[in-house]
C-alpha positions as CSV (number, residue, x, y, z in Angstrom):
1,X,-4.6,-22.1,-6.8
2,X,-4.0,-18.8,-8.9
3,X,-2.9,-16.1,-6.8
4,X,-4.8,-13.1,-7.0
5,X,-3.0,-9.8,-5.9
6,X,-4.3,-6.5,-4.9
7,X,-1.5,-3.8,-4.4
8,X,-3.2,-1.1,-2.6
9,X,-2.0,2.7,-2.2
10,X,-3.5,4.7,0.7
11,X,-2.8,7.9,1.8
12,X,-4.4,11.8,1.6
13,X,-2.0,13.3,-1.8
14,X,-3.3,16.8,-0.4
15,X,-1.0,16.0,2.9
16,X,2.6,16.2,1.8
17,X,4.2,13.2,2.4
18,X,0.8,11.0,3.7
19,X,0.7,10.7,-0.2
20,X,3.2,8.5,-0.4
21,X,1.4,5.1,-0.4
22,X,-0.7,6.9,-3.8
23,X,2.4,8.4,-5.3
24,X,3.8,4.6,-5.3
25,X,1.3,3.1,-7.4
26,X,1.4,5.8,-9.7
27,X,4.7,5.1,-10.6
28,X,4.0,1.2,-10.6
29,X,1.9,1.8,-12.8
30,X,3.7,4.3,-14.8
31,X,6.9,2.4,-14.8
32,X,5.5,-1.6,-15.7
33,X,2.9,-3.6,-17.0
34,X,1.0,-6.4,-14.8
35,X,-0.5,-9.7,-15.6
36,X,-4.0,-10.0,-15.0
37,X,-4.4,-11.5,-11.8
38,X,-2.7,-8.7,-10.2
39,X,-4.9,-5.1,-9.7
40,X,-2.8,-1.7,-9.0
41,X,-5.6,0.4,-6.8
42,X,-5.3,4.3,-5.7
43,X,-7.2,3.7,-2.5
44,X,-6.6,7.2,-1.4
45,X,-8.4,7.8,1.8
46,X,-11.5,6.0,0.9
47,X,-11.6,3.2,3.7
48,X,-14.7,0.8,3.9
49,X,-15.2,2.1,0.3
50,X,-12.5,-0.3,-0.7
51,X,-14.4,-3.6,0.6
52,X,-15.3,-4.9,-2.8
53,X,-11.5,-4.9,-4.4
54,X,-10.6,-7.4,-1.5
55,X,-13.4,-9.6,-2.7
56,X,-11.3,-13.0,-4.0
57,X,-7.8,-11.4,-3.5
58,X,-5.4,-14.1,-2.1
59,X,-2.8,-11.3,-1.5
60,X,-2.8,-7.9,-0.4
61,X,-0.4,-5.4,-0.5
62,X,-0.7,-2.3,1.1
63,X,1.5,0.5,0.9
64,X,1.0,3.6,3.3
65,X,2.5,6.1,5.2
66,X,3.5,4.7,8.7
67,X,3.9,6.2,12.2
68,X,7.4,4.6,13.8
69,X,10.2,5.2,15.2
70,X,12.4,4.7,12.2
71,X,13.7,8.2,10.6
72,X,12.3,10.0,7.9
73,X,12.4,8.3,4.3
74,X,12.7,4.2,6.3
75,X,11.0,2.0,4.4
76,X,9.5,-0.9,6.3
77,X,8.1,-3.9,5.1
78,X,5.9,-6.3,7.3
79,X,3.7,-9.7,7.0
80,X,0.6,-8.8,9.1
81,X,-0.9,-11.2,10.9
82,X,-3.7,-9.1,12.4
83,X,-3.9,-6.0,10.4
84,X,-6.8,-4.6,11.6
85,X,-5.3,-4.5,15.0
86,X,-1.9,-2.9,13.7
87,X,-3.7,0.2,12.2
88,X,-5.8,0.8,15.0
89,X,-1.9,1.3,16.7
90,X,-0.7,2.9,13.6
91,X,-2.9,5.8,13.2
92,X,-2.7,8.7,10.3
93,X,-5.9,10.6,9.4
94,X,-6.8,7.9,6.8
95,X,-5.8,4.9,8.5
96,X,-9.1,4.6,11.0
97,X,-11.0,4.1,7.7
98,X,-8.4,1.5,6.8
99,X,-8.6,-0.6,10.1
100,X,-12.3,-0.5,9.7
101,X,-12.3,-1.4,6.3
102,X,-9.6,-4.4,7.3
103,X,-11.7,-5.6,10.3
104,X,-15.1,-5.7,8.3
105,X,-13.3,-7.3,5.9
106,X,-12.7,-10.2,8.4
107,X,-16.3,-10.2,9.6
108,X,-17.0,-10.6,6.1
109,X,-14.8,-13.5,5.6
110,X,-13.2,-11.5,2.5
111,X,-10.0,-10.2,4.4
112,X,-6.8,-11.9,2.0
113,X,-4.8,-14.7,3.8
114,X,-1.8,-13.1,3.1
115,X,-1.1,-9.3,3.8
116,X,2.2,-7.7,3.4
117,X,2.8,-3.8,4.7
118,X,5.0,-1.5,2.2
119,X,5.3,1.4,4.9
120,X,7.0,4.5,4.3
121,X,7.9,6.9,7.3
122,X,7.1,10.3,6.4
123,X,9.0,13.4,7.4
124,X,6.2,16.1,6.9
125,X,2.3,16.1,7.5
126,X,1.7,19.6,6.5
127,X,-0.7,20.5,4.0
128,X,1.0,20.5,0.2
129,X,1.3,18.2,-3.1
130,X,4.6,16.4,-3.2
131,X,6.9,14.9,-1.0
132,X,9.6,15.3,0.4
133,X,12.9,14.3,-1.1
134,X,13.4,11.2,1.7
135,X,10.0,10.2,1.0
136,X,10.3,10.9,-2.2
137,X,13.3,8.4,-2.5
138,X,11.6,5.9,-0.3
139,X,8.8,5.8,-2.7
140,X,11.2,4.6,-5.2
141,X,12.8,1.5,-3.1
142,X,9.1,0.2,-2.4
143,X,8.2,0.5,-5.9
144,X,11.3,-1.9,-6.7
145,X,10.3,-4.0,-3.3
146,X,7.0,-4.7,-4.5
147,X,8.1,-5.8,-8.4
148,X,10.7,-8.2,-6.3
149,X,8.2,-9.4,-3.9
150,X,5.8,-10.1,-6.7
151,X,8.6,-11.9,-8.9
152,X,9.8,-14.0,-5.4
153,X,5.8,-15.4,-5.7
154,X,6.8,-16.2,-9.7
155,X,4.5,-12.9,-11.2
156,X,6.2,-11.9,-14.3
157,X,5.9,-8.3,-14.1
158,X,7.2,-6.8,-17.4
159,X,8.7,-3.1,-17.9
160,X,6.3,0.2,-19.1
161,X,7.1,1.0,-22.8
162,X,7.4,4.6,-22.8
């Protein structure tokens, strides 16, 4: 069976570091090129909005600001088995929208068999564009943890010529 991948970023860009999820996509996108069965989506805060990209996706990847107890700049990475349940625990100002849009998804029968959490904890909340630097480096190490992830499931993903 191919695999088909959605790597999603979520997150409010207008909210420091809640961007973060966003701002990593950007720069997968910026930074390498992707064979065709995987899509690179800027979700932003746009919840059930986002039910038709999961349509035929065997894989999703999410990537998000988090609420944990880890410190600032933590990167945590996580197979979810019930994701709608985990955001309803896990709550930012977009993530309601993204527990709905998970949990329909179910309903739906459209939710991907196999969904993998890139979370960053942020350090500020505040209204503002950009991060913070921990976030800021955090962003980074997921960006390389999803290109390994995608090469452990044999995806070549090839390098941005710039």
């Amino acid at each position: 069976m191919l695999q088909n991948i959605l790597v999603l970023g979520v997150g409010n860009v207008l909210l420091t570091d809640e961007g973060a999820g966003v701002r990593a996509v950007e720069q997968l996108q910026h930074r390498y090129v992707f064979p065709p069965q995987v899509e690179l989506i800027d979700g932003g805060t746009m919840g059930l909005d986002l039910l038709g990209y999961l349509d035929d996706k065997t894989h999703l990847f999410i990537v998000d600001a988090i609420v944990s107890t880890q410190p600032p700049g933590s990167v945590v990475i996580e197979k979810l088995l019930d994701p709608p349940a985990y955001f309803r625990q896990k709550i930012s100002p977009h993530q309601i929208g993204l527990s709905e849009l998970l949990a329909v998804a179910a309903m739906q029968d459209c939710l991907p068999p196999a969904i993998t959490l890139f979370g960053i904890v942020p350090l500020d909340l505040s209204t503002g564009i950009g991060m913070s630097p921990e976030v800021d480096a955090a962003v980074d190490q997921v960006v390389l943890a999803v290109v390994k992830e995608l090469a452990r499931m044999g995806v070549e993903v090839g390098a941005a010529s710039r």
